[in-house]
C-alpha beads as a LAMMPS data file, in Angstrom:
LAMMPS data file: protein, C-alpha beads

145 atoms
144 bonds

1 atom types
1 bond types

-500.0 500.0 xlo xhi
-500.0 500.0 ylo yhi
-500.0 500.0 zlo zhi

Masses

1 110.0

Atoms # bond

1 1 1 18.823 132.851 82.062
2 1 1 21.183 134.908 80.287
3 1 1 22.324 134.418 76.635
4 1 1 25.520 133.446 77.710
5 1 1 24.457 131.562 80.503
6 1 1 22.215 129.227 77.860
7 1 1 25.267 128.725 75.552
8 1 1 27.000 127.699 78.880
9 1 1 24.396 124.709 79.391
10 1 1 25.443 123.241 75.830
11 1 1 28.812 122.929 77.389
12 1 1 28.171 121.691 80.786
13 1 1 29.784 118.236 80.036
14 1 1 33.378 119.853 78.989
15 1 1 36.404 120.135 80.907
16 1 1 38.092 122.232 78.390
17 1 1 38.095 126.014 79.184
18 1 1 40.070 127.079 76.184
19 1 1 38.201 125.401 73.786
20 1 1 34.735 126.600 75.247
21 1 1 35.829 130.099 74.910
22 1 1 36.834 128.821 71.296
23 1 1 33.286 127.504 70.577
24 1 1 31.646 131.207 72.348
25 1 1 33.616 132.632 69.709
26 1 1 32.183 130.901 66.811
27 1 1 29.329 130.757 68.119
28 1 1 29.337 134.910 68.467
29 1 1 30.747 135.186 64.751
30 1 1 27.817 133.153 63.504
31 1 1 25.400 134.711 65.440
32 1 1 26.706 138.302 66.341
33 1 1 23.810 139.786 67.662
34 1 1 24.352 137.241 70.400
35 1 1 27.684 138.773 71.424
36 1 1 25.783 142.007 71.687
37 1 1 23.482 141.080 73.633
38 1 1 24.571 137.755 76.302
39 1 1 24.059 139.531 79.265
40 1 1 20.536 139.733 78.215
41 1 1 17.730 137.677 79.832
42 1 1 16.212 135.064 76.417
43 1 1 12.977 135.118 77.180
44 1 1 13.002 138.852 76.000
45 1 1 14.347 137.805 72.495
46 1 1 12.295 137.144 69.183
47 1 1 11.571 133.991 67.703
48 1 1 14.685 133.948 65.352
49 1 1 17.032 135.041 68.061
50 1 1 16.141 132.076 70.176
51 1 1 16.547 129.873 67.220
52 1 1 20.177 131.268 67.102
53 1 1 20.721 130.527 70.985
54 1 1 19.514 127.048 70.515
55 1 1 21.549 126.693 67.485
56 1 1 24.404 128.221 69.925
57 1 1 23.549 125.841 72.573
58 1 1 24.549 122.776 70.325
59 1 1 27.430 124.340 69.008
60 1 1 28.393 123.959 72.559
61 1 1 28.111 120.466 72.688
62 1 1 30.585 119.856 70.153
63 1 1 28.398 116.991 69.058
64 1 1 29.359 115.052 65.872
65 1 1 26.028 115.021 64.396
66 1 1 23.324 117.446 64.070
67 1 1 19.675 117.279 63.859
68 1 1 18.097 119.786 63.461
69 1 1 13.396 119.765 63.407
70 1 1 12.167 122.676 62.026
71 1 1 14.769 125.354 62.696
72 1 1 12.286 127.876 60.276
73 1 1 9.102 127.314 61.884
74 1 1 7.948 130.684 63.261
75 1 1 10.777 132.511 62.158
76 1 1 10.328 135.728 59.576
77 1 1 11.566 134.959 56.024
78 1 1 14.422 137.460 56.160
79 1 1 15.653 135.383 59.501
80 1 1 14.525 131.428 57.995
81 1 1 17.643 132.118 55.128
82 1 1 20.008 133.695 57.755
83 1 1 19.496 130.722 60.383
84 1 1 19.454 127.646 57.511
85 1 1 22.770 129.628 55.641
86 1 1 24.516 129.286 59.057
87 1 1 23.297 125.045 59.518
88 1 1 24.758 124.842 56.084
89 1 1 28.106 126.711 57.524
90 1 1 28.195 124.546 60.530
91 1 1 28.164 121.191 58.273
92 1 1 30.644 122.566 56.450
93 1 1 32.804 123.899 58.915
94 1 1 32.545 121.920 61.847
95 1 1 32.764 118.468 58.973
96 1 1 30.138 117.010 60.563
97 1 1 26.732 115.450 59.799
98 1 1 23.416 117.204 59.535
99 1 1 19.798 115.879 59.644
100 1 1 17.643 118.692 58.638
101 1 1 14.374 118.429 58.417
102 1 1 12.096 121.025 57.175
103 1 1 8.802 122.025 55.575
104 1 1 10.543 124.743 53.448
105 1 1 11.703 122.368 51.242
106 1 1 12.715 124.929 48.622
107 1 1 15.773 126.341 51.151
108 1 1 16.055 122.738 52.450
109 1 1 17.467 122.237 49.169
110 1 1 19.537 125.116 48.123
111 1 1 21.448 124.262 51.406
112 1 1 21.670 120.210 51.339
113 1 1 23.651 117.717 49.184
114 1 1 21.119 115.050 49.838
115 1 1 17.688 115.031 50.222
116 1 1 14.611 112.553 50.847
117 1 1 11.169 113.538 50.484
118 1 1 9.087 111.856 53.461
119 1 1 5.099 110.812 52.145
120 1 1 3.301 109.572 55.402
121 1 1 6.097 108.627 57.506
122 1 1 7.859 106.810 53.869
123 1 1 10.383 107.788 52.119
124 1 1 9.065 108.508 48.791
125 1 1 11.892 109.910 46.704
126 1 1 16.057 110.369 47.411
127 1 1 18.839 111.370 46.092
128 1 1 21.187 114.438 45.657
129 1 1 19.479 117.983 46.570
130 1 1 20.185 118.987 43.189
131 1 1 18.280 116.755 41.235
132 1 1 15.097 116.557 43.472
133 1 1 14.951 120.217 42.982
134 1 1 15.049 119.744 39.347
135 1 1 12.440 116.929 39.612
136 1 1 8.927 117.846 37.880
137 1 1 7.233 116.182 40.287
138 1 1 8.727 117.407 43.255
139 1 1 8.451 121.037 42.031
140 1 1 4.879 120.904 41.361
141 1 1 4.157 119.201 44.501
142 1 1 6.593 120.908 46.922
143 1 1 8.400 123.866 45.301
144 1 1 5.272 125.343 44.526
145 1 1 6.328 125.554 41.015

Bonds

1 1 1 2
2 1 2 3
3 1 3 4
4 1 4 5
5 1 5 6
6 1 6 7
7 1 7 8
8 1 8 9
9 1 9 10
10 1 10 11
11 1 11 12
12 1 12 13
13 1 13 14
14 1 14 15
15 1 15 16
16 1 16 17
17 1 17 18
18 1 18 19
19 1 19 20
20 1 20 21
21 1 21 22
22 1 22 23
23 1 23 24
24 1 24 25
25 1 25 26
26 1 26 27
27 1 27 28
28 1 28 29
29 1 29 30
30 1 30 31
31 1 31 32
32 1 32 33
33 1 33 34
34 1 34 35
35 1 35 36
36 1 36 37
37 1 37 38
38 1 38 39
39 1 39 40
40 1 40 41
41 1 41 42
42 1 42 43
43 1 43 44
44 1 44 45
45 1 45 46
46 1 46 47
47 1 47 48
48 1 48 49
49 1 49 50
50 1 50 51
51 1 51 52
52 1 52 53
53 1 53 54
54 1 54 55
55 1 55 56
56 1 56 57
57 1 57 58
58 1 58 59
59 1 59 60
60 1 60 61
61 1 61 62
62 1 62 63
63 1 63 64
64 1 64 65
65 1 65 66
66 1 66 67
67 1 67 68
68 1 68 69
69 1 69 70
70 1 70 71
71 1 71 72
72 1 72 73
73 1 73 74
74 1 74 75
75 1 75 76
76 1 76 77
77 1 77 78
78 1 78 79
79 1 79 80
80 1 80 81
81 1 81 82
82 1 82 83
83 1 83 84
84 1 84 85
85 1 85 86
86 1 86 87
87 1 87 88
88 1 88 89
89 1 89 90
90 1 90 91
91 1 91 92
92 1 92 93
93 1 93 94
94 1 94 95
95 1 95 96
96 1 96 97
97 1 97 98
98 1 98 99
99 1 99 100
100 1 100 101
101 1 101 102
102 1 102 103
103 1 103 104
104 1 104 105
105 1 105 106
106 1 106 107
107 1 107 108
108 1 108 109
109 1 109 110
110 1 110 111
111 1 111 112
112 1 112 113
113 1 113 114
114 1 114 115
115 1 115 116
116 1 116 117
117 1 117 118
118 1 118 119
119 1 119 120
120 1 120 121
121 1 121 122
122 1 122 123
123 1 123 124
124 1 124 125
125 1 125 126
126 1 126 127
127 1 127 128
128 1 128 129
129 1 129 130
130 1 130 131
131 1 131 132
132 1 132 133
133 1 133 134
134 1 134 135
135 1 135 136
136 1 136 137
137 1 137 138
138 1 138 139
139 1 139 140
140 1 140 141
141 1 141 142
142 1 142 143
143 1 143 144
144 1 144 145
């Protein structure tokens, strides 16, 4: 399938043409290399790029929460900040919740207001983004620092 025809899919449920070709826009000014490139088939595209489409693909959906597993696993480091800026975008844009959750915790944090470290399926530690990445213990154990 084509880029555009995967985007498509996210919107399968909607009866609204106008505002689908509202949500391809955003979606292509988030993710421009999409535009460039929807006639293309995806399963020629790189790791990051498919992120993007999947990303895309729930845009489409107009949903009024996100969760999002993972988005960085896989990706190159110059593509992990692109795609996790643009969740952060999307929450703020679309004013709508986000479930991230992600290994990186470093970025995880630059980008969230809240944040809950997870120990064994528990939640260990919570509170706002800010001050776990402040927290000694968290940035010896998970910051790497």
């Amino acid at each position: 399938m084509s880029v555009l025809d995967n985007l498509l899919v996210g919107a399968h449920l909607r009866k609204d043409q106008a505002g689908i070709r509202d949500d391809l826009d955003k979606v292509f000014g988030y993710f421009p290399v999409l535009k460039d490139h929807r006639h293309r088939v995806v399963r020629n595209f790189s790791g990051g790029q498919q992120q993007m489409i999947a990303i895309g693909r729930g845009i489409m959906a107009r949903p009024r929460f996100y969760l999002f597993d993972e988005p960085s696993i896989g990706l190159a480091p110059l593509i992990v900040r692109d795609v996790l800026n643009t969740i952060a975008t999307i929450a703020r844009e679309e004013k709508c919740g986000v479930l991230l959750v992600e290994q990186n915790a470093n970025l995880a944090l630059d980008i969230s207001s809240q944040a809950y470290v997870m120990e064994l399926g528990h939640i260990t530690l919570a509170g706002a983004a800010r001050d776990l990445k402040s927290n000694e213990d968290v940035r010896r154990a998970y910051l790497g620092l």
